[in-house]
C-alpha positions in Angstrom: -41.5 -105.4 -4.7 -39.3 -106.9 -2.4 -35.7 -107.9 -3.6 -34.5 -111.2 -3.0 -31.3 -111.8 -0.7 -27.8 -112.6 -2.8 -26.2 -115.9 -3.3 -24.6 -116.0 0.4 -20.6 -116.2 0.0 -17.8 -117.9 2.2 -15.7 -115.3 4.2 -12.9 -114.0 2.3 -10.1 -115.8 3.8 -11.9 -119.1 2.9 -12.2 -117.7 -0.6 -8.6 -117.6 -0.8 -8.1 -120.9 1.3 -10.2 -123.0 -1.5 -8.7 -120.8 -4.1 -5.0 -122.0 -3.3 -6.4 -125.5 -2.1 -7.6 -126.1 -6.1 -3.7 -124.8 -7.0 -5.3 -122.2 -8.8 -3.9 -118.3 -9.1 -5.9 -115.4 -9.0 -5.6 -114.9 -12.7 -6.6 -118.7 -13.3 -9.5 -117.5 -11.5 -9.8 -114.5 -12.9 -10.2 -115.7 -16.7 -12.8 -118.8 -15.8 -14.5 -115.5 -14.2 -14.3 -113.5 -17.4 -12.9 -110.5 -14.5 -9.8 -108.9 -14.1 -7.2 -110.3 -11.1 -7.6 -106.9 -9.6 -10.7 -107.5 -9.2 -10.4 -111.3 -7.7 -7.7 -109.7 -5.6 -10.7 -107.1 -4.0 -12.9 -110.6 -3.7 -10.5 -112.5 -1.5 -9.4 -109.4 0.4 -13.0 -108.4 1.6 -13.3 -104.7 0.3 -15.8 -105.8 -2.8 -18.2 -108.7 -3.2 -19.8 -109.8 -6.7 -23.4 -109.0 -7.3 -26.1 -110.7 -9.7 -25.6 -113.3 -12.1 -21.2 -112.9 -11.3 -22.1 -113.2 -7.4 -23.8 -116.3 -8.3 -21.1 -117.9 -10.7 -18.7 -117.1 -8.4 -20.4 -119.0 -4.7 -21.1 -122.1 -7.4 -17.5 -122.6 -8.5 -16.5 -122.5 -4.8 -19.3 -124.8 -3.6 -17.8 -126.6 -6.5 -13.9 -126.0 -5.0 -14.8 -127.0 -1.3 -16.6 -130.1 -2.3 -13.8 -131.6 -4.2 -11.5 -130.2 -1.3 -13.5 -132.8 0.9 -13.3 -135.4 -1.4 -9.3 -135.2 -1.5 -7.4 -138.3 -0.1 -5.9 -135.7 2.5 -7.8 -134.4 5.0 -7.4 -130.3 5.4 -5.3 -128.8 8.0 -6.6 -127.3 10.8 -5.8 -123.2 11.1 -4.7 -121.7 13.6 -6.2 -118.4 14.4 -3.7 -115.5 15.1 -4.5 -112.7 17.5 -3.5 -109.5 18.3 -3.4 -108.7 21.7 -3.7 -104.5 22.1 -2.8 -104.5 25.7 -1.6 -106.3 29.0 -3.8 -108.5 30.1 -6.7 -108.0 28.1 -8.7 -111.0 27.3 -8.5 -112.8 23.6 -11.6 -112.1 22.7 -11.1 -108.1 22.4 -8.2 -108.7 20.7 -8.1 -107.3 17.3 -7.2 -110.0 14.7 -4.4 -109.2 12.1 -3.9 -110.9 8.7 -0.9 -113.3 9.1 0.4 -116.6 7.5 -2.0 -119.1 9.5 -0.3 -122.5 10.5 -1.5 -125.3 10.3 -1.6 -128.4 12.2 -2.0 -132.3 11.2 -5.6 -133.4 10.9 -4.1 -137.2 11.5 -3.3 -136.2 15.2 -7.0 -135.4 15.9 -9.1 -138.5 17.0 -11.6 -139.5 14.6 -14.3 -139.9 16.9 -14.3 -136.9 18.9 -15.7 -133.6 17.6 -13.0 -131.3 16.3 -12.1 -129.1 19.2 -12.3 -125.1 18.2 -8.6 -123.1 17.5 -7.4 -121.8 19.9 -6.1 -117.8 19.2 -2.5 -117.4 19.8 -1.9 -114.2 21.8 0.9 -111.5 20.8 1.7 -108.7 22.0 1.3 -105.2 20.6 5.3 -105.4 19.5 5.2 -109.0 18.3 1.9 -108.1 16.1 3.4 -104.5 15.0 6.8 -106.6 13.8 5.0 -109.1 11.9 2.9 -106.3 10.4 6.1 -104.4 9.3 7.3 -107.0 7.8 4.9 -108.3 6.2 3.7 -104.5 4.6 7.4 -102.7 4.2 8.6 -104.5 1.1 5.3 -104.0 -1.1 5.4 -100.2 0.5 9.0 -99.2 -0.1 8.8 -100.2 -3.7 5.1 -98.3 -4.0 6.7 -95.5 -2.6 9.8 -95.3 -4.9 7.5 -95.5 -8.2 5.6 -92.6 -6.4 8.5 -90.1 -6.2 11.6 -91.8 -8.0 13.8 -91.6 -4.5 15.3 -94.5 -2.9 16.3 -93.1 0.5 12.8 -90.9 0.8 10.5 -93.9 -0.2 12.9 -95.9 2.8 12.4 -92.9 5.1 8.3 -92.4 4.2 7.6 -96.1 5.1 9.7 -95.9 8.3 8.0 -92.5 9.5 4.6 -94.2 8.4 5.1 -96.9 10.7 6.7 -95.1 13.6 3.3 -93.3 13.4 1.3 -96.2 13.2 3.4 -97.8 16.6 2.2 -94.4 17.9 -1.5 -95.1 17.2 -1.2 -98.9 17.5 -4.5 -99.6 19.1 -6.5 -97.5 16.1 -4.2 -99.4 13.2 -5.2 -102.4 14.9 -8.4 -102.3 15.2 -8.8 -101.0 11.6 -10.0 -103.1 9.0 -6.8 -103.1 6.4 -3.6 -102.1 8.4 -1.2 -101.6 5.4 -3.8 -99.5 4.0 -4.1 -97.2 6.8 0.5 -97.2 6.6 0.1 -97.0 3.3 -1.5 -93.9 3.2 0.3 -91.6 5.8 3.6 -92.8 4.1 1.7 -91.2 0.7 1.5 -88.1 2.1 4.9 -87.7 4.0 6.5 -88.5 0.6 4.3 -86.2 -1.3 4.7 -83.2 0.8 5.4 -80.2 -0.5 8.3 -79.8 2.1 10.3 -82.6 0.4 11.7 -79.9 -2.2 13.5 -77.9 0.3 15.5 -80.4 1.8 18.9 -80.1 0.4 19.6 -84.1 -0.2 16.5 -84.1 -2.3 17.6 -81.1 -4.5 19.5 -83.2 -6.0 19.1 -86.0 -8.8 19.1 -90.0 -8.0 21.2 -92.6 -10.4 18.3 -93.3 -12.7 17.3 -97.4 -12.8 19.9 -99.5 -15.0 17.7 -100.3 -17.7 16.4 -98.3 -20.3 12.7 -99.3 -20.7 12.5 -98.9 -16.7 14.0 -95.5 -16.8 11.9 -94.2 -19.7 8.5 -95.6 -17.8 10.0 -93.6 -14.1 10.4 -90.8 -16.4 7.4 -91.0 -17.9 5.1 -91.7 -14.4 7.3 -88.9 -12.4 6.0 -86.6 -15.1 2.7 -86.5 -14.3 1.1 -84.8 -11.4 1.5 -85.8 -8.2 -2.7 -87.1 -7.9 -2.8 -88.0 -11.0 -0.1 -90.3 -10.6 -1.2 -91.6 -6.8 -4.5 -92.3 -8.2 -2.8 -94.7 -11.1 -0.5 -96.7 -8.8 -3.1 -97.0 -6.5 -5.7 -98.5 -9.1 -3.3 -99.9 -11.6 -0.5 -101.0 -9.6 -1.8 -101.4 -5.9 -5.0 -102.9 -7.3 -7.6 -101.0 -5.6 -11.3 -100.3 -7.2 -12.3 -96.9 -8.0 -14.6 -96.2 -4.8 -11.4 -97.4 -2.2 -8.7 -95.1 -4.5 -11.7 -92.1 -3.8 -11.2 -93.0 -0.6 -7.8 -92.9 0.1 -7.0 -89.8 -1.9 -9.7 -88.0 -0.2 -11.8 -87.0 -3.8 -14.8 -87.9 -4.8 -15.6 -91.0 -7.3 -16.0 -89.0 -10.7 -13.1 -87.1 -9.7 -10.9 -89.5 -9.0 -12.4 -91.6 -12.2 -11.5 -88.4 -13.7 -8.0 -88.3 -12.6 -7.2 -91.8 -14.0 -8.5 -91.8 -17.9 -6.1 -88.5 -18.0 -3.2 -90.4 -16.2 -3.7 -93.4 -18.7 -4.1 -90.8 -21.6 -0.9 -89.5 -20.8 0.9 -92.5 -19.6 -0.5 -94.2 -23.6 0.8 -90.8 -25.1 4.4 -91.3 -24.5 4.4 -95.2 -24.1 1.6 -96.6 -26.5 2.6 -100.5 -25.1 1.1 -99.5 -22.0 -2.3 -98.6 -23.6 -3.6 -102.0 -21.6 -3.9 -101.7 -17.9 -2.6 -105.6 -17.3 0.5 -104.7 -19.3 1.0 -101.2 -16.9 0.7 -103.3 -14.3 2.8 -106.1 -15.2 5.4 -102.8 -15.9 5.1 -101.4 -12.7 5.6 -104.3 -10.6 8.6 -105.6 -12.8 10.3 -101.6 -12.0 9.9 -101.8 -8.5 11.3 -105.2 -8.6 14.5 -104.1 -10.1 15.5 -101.9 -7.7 17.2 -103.0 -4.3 15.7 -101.0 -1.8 16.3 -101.6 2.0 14.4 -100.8 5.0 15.4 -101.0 8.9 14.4 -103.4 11.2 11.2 -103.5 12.7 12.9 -103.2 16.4 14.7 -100.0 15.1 11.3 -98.4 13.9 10.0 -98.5 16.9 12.4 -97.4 19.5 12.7 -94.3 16.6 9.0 -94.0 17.4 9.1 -94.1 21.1 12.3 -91.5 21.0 10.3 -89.0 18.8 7.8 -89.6 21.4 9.7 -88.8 24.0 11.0 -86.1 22.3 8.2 -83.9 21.3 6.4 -84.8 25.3 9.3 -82.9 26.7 9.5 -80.5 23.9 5.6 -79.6 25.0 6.4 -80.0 28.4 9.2 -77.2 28.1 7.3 -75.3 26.0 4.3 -75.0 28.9 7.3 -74.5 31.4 8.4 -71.3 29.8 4.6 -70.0 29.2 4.4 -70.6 32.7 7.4 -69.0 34.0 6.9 -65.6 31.2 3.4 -65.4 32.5 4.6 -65.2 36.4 7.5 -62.8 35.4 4.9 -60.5 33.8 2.5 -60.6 36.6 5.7 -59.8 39.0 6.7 -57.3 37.2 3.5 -55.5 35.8 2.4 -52.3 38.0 -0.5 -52.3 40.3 -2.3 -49.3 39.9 -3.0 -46.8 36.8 0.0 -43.5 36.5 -1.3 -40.8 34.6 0.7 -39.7 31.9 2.7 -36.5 31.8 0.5 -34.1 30.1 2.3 -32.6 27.2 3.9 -28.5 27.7 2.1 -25.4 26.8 3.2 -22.0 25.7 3.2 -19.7 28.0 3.5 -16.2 27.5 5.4 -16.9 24.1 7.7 -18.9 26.2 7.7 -22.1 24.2 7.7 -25.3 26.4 10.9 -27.0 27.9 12.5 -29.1 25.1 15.0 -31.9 25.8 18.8 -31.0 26.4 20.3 -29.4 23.3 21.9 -26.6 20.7 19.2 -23.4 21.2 18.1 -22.7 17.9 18.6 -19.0 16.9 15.2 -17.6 18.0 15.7 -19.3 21.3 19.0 -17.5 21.3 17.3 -14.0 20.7 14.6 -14.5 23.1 17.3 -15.3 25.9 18.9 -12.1 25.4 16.0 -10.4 25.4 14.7 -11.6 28.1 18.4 -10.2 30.2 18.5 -7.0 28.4 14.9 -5.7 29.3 13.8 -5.0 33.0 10.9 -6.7 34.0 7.6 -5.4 35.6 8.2 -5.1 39.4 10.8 -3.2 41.5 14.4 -3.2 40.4 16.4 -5.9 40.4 18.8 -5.6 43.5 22.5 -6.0 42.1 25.4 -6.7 44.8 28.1 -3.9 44.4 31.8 -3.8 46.0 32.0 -1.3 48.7 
């Protein structure tokens, strides 16, 4: 039996496009849907896609959206595409496309009787696309960062070392298909290591938020262990599915299933309000909100970026130096050709082998006098005499 192709579906961004062109929001959407905005959020974004009877519901009611977006008295605008250019001088076409606000142009100031000419791609470079990328992720990420480990100044400094890492790799985070996820997910670590502790300006307590409520949900999420409680922002606050949370936590599906029933166990436990997951989320985002947290300027990331660079090439270049130079020293210095060791002293005679410079014991003692006092075998001994 031979399973019939699904519905075919417009690319995400035009999902979103006809989404905001019926002034709709993703949980107007959501509810006609009868799904979750988490889940409309995964639609316009490209990581999921509906399937069966939903998949079908959901390419009618935007066949439905585009053609009363060409009915409007207005004609559309015309996007512009935005490219990322990963090098000098390579052409547009290789360059890796990165999600930015797309502008848009007058349809009135194209001539009706022509054919529409295709957009042209606007070419940055690597810094211009890095900056608008940092801008455009930091905010989202600081505050992500701060629910993950209560700390202000380390969820500022996780996001800038995420990014400084990701200048360093810029063609890979490029080319890779959601950018703020791969930042996102190196600044999870770095503020989850288990180094953090032994830094003396983190052994220390932060002010706790203003508000009660907020302080008693930190509380409450910092208690809970640190997967556990990545795996719940990611699914419940980011608004990833289950399979991309696996993912980016490195555990398998029913594990990481596993890991968020027991964070929402114990997050319903202590709070029983946030039993539903659109109120926790609703919670989350409002606590993050509250707090003022800053971040440096794009600019500053990356010359930080290019000095630890710098730094740890000569670091590595010193290091090699002195290998070098220790290994040529020991080759100078090493001998040539194989000494036999001085074979150890025997007794002879009862004469007990030569000993280092010292006290004579008392036997030694004895035998010396013994050894004046008798005559040995031979002729006499010849003794000088005064004449």
């Amino acid at each position: 039996m031979t399973r019939s192709p699904g519905t075919p579906l417009p690319p995400p961004k035009a999902r979103r496009r006809l989404r905001e062109a019926a002034s709709l929001t993703q949980a107007q959407l959501a509810d006609r849907m009868g799904v979750t905005r988490a889940t409309v959020r995964t639609w316009e974004s490209g990581r999921t896609t509906p399937r069966g009877r939903r998949r079908e519901a959901y390419a009618e009611l935007l066949k439905t959206l585009a053609e009363e977006e060409s009915a409007a008295a207005e004609p559309a605008a015309v996007p512009v595409v935005v490219a990322v250019r990963t090098g000098p001088g390579s052409p547009a076409e290789d360059a890796e496309s990165l999600v930015l606000p797309a502008k848009a142009l007058p349809a009135q100031e194209l001539q009706e009787d022509e054919p529409e000419p295709a957009p042209e791609p606007v070419a940055l470079t690597p810094a211009q696309a890095f900056d608008a990328l940092y801008e455009f992720g930091t905010p989202a990420l600081v505050r992500q960062t701060f629910l993950l480990t209560g700390r202000r100044e380390l969820a500022r400094e996780s996001v800038e070392r995420a990014f400084q890492t990701a200048w360093e790799n810029w063609p890979e985070v490029a080319r890779d298909r959601d950018p703020v996820g791969w930042v996102r997910a190196v600044a999870y670590e770095y503020a989850l290591s288990p180094w953090q502790r032994f830094r003396p300006r983190n052994r220390h307590p932060e002010p706790p938020p203003a508000d009660p409520g907020d302080r008693t949900l930190l509380n409450t999420l910092l208690r809970l262990p640190p997967r556990h409680r990545r795996t719940l922002l990611l699914y419940d606050g980011v608004g990833l599915d289950l399979p991309e949370t696996a993912a980016e936590t490195e555990a398998s599906t029913p594990a990481t299933a596993n890991r968020l029933l027991n964070a929402r166990r114990a997050m319903a436990d202590r709070l029983p309000e946030l039993a539903d997951p659109e109120v926790l989320h609703r919670r989350l985002a409002e606590v993050a909100s509250n707090e003022r947290l800053r971040a440096a300027k794009p600019p500053t990331v990356r010359v930080g970026s290019e000095r630890r660079a710098r730094f740890w090439t000569r670091a590595a270049i010193a290091f090699t130096a002195a290998l070098i130079g220790t290994t040529a020293l020991t080759l100078r210095t090493a001998p040539t050709h194989y000494e036999p060791p001085v074979s150890p002293g025997e007794t002879v005679r009862g004469v007990p082998p030569k000993v280092a410079p010292g006290a004579l014991s008392d036997e030694e003692l004895e035998l010396r006098q013994k050894l004046r006092d008798q005559m040995q075998d031979g002729p006499e001994r010849l003794t000088p005499r005064l004449e």
